[in-house]
C-alpha positions as CSV (number, residue, x, y, z in Angstrom):
1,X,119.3,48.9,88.3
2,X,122.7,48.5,87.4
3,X,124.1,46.6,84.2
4,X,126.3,44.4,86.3
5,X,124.3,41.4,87.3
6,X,121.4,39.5,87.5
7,X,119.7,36.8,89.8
8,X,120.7,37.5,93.2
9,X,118.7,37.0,96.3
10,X,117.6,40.9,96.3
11,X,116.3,40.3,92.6
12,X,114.4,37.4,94.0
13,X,112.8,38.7,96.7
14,X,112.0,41.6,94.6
15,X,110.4,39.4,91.4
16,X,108.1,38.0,95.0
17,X,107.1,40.9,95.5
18,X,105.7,42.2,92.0
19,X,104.0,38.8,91.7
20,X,102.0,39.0,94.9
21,X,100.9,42.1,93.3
22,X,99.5,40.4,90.6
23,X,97.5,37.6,92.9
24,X,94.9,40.6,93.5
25,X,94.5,42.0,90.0
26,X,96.4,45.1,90.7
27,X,97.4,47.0,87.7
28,X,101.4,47.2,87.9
29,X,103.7,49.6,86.3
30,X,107.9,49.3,86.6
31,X,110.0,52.0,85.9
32,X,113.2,50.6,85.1
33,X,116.0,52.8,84.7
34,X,119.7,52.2,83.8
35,X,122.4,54.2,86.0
36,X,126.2,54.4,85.8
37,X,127.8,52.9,89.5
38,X,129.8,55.2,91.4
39,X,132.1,52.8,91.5
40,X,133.6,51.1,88.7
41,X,135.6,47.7,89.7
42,X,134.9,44.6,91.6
43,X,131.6,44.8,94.1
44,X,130.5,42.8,96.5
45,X,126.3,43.1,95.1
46,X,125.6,40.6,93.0
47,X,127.6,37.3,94.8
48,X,124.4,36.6,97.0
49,X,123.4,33.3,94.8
50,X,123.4,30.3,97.3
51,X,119.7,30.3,97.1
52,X,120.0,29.1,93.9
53,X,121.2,25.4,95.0
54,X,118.9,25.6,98.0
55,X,115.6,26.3,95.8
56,X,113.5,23.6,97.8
57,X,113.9,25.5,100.6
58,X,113.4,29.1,99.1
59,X,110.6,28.3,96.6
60,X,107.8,28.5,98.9
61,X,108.8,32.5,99.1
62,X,108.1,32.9,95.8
C-alpha cells in the first residue's frame, strides 16, 4: 500500500474480495503496511476511476 491514492478499480475489486470473506463467517485479518515507491513522480496507478461514473454497471461485483 502506497500513500499515493485511493479508490481505484484494484482497491475495488480488492474491498470484493475481503467482503465475500465475510458472507461465510470467516475470521479475517489485514496486514496493512506502508512502503516508500521506488519511484517518486507522476504514476500511472491510481487514474483507473471510470468505474466510478459507471457504478450501475459495476455494483453487482461488489
Amino acid at each position: 500500500m502506497q500513500d499515493l491514492y485511493v479508490g481505484d478499480i484494484g482497491d475495488y475489486g480488492k474491498y470484493g474480495l475481503l467482503r465475500e470473506f465475510n458472507i461465510y463467517n470467516l475470521t479475517l485479518a489485514v496486514n496493512w503496511y506502508k512502503v516508500v515507491p521506488k519511484k517518486l513522480g507522476i504514476q500511472d496507478d491510481g487514474k483507473y476511476t471510470n468505474y466510478l461514473l459507471k457504478s450501475d454497471l459495476y455494483r453487482h461485483y461488489d
